[in-house]
VEXZA-700317 format. One record per residue (C-alpha): residue number from 1; residue in three letters; x, y, z. Coordinates in nm, 4 decimals. Layout:
REM VEXZA-700317
+-------+------+----------+----------+----------+
! sevex ! bado !     east !    north !       up !
+-------+------+----------+----------+----------+
!   NUM !  Ala !        X !        Y !        Z !
...
+-------+------+----------+----------+----------+
//
This chain:
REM VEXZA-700317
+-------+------+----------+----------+----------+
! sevex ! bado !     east !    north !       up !
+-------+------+----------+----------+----------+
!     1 !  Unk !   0.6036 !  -1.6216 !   2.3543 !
!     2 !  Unk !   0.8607 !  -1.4472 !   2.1169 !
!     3 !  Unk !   0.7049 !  -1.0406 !   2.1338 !
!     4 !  Unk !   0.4667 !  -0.9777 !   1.8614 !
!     5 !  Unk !   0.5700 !  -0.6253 !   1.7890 !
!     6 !  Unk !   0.9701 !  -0.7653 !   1.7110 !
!     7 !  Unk !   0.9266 !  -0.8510 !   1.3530 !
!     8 !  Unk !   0.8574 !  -0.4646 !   1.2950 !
!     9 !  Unk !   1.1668 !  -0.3844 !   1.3859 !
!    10 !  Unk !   1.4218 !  -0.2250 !   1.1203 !
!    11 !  Unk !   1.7930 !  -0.3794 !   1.1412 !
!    12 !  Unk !   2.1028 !  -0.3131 !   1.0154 !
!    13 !  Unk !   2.2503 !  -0.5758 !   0.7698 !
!    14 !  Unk !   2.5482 !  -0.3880 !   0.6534 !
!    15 !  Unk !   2.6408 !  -0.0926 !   0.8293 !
!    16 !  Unk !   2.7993 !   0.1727 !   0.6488 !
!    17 !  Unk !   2.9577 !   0.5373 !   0.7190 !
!    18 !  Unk !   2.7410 !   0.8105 !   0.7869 !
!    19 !  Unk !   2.7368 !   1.1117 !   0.4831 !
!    20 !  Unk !   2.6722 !   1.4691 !   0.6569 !
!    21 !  Unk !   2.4045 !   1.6871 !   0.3923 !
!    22 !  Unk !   2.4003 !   2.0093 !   0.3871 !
!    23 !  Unk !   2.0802 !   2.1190 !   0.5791 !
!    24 !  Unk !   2.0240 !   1.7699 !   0.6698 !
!    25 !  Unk !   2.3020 !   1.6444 !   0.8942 !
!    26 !  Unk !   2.4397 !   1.3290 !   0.9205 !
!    27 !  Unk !   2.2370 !   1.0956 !   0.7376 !
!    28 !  Unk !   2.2492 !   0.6927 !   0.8052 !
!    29 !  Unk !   2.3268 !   0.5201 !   0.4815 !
!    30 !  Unk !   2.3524 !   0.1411 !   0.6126 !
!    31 !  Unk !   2.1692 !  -0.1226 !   0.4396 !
!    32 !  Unk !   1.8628 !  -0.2671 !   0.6919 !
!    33 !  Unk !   1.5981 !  -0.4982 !   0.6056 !
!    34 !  Unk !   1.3483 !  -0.2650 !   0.5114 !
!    35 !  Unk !   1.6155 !  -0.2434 !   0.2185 !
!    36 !  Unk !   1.6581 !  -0.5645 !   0.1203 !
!    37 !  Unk !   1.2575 !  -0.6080 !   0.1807 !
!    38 !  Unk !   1.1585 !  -0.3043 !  -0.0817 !
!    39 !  Unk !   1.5005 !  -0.4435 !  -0.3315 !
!    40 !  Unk !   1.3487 !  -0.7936 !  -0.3219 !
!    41 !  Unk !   0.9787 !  -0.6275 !  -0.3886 !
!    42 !  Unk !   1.1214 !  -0.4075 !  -0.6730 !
!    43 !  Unk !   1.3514 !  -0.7492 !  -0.8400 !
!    44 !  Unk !   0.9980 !  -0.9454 !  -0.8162 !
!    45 !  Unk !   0.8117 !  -0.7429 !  -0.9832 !
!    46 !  Unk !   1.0709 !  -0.6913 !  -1.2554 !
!    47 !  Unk !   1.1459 !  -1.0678 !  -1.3115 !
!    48 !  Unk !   0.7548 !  -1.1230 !  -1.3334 !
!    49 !  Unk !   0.7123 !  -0.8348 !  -1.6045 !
!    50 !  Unk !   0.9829 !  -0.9876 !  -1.7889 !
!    51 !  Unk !   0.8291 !  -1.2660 !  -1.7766 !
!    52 !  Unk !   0.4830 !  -1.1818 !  -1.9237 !
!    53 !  Unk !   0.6182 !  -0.9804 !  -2.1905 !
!    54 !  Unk !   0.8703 !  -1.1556 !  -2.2935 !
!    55 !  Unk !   0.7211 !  -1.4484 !  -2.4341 !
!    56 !  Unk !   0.3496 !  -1.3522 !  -2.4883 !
!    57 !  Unk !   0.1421 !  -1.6224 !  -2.6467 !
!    58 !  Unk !  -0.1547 !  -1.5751 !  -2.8119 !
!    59 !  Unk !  -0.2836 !  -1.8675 !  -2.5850 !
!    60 !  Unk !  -0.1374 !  -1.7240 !  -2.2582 !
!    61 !  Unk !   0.0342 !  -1.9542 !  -1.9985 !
!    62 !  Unk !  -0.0640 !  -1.8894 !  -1.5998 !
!    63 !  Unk !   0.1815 !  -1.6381 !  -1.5327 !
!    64 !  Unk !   0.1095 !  -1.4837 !  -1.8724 !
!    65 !  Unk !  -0.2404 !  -1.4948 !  -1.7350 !
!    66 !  Unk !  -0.1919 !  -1.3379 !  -1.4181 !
!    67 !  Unk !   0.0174 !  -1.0341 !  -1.5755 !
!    68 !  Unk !  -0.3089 !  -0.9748 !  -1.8247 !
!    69 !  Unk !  -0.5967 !  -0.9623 !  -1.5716 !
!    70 !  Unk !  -0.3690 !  -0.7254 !  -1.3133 !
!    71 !  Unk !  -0.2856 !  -0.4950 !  -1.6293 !
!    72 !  Unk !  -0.6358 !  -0.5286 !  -1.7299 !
!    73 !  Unk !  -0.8059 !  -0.4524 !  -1.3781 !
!    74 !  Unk !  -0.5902 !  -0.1698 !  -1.3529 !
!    75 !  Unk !  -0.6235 !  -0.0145 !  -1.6800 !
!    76 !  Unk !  -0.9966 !  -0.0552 !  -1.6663 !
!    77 !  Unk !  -1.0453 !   0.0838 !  -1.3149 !
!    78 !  Unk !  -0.8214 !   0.3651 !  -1.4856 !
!    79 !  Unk !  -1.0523 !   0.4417 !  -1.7284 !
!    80 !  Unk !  -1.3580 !   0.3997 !  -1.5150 !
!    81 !  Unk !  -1.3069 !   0.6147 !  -1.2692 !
!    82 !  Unk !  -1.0776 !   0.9264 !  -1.4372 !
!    83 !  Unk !  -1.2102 !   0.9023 !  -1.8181 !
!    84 !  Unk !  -1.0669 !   0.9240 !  -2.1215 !
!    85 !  Unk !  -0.7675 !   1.0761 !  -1.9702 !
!    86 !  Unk !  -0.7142 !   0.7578 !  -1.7135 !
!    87 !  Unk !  -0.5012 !   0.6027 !  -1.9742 !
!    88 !  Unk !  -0.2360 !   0.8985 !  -1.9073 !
!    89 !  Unk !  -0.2119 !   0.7716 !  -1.5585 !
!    90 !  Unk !  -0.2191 !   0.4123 !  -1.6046 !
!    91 !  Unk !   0.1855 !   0.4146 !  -1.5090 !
!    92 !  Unk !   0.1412 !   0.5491 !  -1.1856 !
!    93 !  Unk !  -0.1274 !   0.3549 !  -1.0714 !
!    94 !  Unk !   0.0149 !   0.0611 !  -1.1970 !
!    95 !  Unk !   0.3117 !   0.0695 !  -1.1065 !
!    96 !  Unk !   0.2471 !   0.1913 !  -0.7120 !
!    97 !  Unk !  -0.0412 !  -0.1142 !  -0.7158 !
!    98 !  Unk !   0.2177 !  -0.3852 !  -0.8403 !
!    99 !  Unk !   0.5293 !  -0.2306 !  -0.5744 !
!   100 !  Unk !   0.2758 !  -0.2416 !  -0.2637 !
!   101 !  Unk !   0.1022 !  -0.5754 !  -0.3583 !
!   102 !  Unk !   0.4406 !  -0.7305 !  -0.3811 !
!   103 !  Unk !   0.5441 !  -0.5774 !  -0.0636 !
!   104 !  Unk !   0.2073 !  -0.6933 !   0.1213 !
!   105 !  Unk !   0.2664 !  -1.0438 !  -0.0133 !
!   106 !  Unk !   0.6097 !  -1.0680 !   0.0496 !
!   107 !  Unk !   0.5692 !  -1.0141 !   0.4134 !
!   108 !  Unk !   0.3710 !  -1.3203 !   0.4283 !
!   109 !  Unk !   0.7094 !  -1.4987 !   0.3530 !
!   110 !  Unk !   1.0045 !  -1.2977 !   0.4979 !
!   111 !  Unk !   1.0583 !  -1.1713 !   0.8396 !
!   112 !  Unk !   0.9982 !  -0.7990 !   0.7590 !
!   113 !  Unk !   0.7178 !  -0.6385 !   0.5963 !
!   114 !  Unk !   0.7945 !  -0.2968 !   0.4644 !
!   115 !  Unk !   0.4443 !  -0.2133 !   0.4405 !
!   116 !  Unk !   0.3694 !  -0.2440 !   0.7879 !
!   117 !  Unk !   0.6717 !   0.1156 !   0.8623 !
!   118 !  Unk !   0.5013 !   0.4105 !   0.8762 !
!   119 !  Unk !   0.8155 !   0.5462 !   0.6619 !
!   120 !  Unk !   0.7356 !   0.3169 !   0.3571 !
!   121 !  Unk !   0.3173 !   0.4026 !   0.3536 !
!   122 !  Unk !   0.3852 !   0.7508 !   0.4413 !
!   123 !  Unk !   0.6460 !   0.7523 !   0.0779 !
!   124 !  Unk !   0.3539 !   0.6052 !  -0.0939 !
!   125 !  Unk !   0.0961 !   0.8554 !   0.0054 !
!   126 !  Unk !   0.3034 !   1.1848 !   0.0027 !
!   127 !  Unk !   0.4051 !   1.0799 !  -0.4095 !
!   128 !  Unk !   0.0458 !   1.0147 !  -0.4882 !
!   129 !  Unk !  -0.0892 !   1.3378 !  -0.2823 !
!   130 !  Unk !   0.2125 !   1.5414 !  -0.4893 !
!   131 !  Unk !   0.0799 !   1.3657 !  -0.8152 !
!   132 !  Unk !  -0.2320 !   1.5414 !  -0.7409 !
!   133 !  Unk !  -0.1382 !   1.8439 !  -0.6796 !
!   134 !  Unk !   0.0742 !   1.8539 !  -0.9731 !
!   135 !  Unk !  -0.1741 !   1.7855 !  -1.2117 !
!   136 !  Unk !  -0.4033 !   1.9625 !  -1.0557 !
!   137 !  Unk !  -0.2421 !   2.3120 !  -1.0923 !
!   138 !  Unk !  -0.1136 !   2.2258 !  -1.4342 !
!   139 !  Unk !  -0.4756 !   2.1048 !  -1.5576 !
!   140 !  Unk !  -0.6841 !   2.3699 !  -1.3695 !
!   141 !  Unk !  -0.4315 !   2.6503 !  -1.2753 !
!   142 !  Unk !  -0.5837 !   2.8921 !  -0.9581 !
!   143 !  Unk !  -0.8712 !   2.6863 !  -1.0708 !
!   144 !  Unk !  -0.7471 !   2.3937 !  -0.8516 !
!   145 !  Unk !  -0.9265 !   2.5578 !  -0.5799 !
!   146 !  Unk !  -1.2800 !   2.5288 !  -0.6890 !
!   147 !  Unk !  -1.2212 !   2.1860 !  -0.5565 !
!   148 !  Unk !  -1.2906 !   2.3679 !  -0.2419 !
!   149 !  Unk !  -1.5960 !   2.5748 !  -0.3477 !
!   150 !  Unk !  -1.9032 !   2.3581 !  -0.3599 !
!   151 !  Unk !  -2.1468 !   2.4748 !  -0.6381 !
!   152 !  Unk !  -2.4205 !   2.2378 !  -0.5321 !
!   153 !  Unk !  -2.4384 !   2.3759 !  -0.1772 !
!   154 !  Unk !  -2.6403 !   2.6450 !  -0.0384 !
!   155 !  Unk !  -2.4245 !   3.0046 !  -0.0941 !
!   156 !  Unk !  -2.4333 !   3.0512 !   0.2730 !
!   157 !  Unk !  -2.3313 !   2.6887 !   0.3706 !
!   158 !  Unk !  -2.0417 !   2.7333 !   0.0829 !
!   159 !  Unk !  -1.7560 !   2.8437 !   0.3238 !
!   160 !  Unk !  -1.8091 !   2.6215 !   0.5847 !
!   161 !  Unk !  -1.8530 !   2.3333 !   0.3083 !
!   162 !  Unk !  -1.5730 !   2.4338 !   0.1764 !
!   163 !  Unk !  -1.3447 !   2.4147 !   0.4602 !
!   164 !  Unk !  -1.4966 !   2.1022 !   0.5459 !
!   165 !  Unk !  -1.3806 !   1.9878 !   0.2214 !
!   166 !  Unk !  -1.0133 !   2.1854 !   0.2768 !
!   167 !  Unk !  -0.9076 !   1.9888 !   0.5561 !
!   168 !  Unk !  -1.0766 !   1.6807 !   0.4144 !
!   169 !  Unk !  -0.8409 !   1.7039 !   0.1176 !
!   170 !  Unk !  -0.5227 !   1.7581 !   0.3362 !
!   171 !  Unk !  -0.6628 !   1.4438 !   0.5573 !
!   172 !  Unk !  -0.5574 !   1.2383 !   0.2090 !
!   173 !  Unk !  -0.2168 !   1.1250 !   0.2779 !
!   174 !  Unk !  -0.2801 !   1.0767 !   0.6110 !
!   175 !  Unk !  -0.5241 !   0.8615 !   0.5606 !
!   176 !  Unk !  -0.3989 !   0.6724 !   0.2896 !
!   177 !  Unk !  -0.0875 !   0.5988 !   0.4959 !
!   178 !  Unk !  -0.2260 !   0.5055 !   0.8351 !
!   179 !  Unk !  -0.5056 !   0.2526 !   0.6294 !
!   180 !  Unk !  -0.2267 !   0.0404 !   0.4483 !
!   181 !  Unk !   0.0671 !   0.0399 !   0.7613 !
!   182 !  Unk !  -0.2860 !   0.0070 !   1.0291 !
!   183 !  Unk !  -0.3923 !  -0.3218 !   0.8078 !
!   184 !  Unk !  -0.0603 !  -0.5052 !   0.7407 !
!   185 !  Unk !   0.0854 !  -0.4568 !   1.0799 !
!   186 !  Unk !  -0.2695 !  -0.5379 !   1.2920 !
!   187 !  Unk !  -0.2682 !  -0.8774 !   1.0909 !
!   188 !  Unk !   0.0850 !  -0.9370 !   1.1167 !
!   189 !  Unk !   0.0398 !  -0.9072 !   1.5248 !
!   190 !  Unk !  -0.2440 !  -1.0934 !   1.4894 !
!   191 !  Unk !  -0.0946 !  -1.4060 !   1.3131 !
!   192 !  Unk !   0.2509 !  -1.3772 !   1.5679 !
!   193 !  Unk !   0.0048 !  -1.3923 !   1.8784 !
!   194 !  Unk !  -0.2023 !  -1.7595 !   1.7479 !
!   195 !  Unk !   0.1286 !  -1.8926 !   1.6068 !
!   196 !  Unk !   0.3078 !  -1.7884 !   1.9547 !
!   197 !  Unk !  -0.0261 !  -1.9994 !   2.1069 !
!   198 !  Unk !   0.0569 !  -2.2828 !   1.8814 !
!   199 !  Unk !   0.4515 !  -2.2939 !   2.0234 !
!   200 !  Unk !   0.3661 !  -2.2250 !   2.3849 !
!   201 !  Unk !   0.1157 !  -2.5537 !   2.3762 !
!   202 !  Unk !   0.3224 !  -2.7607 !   2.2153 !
!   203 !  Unk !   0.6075 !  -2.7511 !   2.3744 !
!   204 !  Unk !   0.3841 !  -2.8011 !   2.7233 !
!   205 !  Unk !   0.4056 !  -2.4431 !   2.8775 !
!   206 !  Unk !   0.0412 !  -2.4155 !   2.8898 !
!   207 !  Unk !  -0.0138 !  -2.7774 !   3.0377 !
!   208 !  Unk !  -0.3178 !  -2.9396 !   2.9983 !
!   209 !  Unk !  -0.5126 !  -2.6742 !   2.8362 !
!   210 !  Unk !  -0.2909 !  -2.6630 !   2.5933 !
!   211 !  Unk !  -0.4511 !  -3.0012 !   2.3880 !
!   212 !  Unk !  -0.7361 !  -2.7641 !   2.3410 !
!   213 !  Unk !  -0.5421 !  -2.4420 !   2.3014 !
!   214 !  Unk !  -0.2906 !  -2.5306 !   2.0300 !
!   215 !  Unk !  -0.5410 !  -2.6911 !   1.8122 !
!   216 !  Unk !  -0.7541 !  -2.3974 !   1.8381 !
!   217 !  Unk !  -0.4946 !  -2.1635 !   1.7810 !
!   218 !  Unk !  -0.3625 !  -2.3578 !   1.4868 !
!   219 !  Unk !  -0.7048 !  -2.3394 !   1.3310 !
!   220 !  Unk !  -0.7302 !  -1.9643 !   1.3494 !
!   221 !  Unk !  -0.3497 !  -1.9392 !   1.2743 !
!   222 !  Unk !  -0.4153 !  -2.0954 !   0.9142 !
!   223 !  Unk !  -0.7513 !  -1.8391 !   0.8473 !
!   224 !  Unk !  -0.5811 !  -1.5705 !   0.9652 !
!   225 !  Unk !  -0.2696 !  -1.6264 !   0.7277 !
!   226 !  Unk !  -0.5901 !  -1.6873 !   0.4546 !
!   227 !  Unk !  -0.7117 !  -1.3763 !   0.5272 !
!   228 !  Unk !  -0.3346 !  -1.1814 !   0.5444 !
!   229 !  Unk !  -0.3162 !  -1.3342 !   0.1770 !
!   230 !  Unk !  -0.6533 !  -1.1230 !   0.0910 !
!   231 !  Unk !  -0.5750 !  -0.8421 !   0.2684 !
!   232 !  Unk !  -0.2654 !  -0.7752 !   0.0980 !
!   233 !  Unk !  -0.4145 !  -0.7813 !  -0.2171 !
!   234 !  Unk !  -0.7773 !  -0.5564 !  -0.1296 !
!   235 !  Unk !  -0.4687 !  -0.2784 !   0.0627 !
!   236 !  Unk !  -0.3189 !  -0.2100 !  -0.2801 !
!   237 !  Unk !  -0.6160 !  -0.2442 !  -0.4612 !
!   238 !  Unk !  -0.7546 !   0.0121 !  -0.2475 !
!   239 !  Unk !  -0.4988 !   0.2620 !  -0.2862 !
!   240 !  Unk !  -0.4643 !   0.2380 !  -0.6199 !
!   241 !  Unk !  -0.8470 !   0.2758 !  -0.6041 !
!   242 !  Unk !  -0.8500 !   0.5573 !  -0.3849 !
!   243 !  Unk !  -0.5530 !   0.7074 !  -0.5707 !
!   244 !  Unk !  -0.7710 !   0.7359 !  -0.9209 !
!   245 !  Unk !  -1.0313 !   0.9072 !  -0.7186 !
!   246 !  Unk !  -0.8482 !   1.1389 !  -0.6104 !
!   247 !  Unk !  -0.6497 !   1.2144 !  -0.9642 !
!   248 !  Unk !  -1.0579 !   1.1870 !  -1.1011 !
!   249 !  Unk !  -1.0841 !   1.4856 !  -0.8611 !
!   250 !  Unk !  -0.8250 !   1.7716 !  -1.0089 !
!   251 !  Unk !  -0.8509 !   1.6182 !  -1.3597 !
!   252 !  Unk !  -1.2204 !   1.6446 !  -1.3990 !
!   253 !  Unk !  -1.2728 !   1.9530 !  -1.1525 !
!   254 !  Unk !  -1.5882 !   2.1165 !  -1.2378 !
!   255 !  Unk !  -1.7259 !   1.8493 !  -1.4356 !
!   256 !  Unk !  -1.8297 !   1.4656 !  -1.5092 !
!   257 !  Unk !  -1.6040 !   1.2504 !  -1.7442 !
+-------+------+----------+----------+----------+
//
């Protein structure tokens, strides 16, 4: 059985010269498919904007269709969650949503799913969790840190509350990192070990048992990939979920929207 953990593996495609930074030493500049996996994410998402704006019916066509209810659900979970100010962030959200649901689904197809490196989730979280902090200092000033002073809690049980909710808060990135690379790469491993069943018993390693192994293992190979399909979709939903919370946070600190 081919190992489970291979397809995780960045390569080099082209290899090119090393450029030495200042502060940063030599840094590796060669093309790997991580690349090509985030460049072929970035060139589907463009060619399906184009295509849903560029020739908008009245009566819209599937794809037309498809482009309408994701810019929809978006803008409306937007504007449910953050307020009246949600529509200011609508790019962001969008836009992160669209680049990891196309990565997620991608993966389902190619041999490399950038979602499933630490590297690539890790990029995501630290530019949402430096979104936040941004607008929160620009919107609230030294007021940011009330975030950190719960009102509703007993005076005495305010500090400890509030460091509760500290660490909590610097907890966000890593959390929103490890929950989207933890997801795509556990059901990755999990479809490569039932399709590596499905090989080994058909071409007779497991013997006998194998009539009732690949079968089986076929069965659960096809939910599974079901299930990937899902997944992908409810990972960038959730972050871009989890991502308006947290904006909803600094941009209505102190009160309701």
């Amino acid at each position: 059985m081919a190992d489970p953990l291979h397809q995780f593996q960045i390569q080099k495609i082209v290899d090119l010269p090393d450029v030495t930074l200042p502060g940063l030493g030599p840094v590796d500049l060669a093309i790997t498919n991580s690349h090509v996996a985030m460049t072929i994410g970035f060139a589907v998402i463009v060619a399906f904007l184009a295509v849903v704006t560029g020739g908008a019916k009245v009566v819209p066509g599937r794809v037309q269709a498809v482009g309408e209810t994701l810019f929809g659900m978006i803008d409306n979970m937007t504007d449910s969650i953050i307020g009246h100010d949600g529509r200011k962030y609508f790019p962001f959200v969008f836009t992160i949503f669209l680049f990891i649901l196309a990565m997620n689904i991608l993966g389902m197809f190619l041999s490399f799913t950038a979602t499933s490196q630490l590297a690539v989730t890790a990029t995501f979280a630290v530019l949402t969790f430096g979104l936040v902090l941004v607008v929160g200092f620009a919107k609230n000033g030294l007021g940011f840190f009330k975030l950190f002073w719960p009102t509703g809690a007993p005076l005495l049980m305010r500090p400890v509350v509030g460091l509760i909710e500290f660490f909590s808060f610097l907890l966000r990135p890593i959390t929103l990192m490890l929950r989207l690379f933890g997801n795509m790469m556990g059901g990755h491993i999990a479809l490569k070990v039932f399709a590596g069943f499905v090989a080994t018993a058909v071409i007779g390693a497991a013997g006998a048992a194998g009539l009732f192994i690949a079968p089986l293992s076929l069965g659960m190979t096809v939910g599974l990939t079901a299930l990937e399909f899902l997944v992908a979709f409810l990972q960038a939903f959730v972050f871009a979920v989890l991502t308006c919370i947290y904006l909803n946070d600094v941009v209505n600190l102190g009160h309701g929207h």
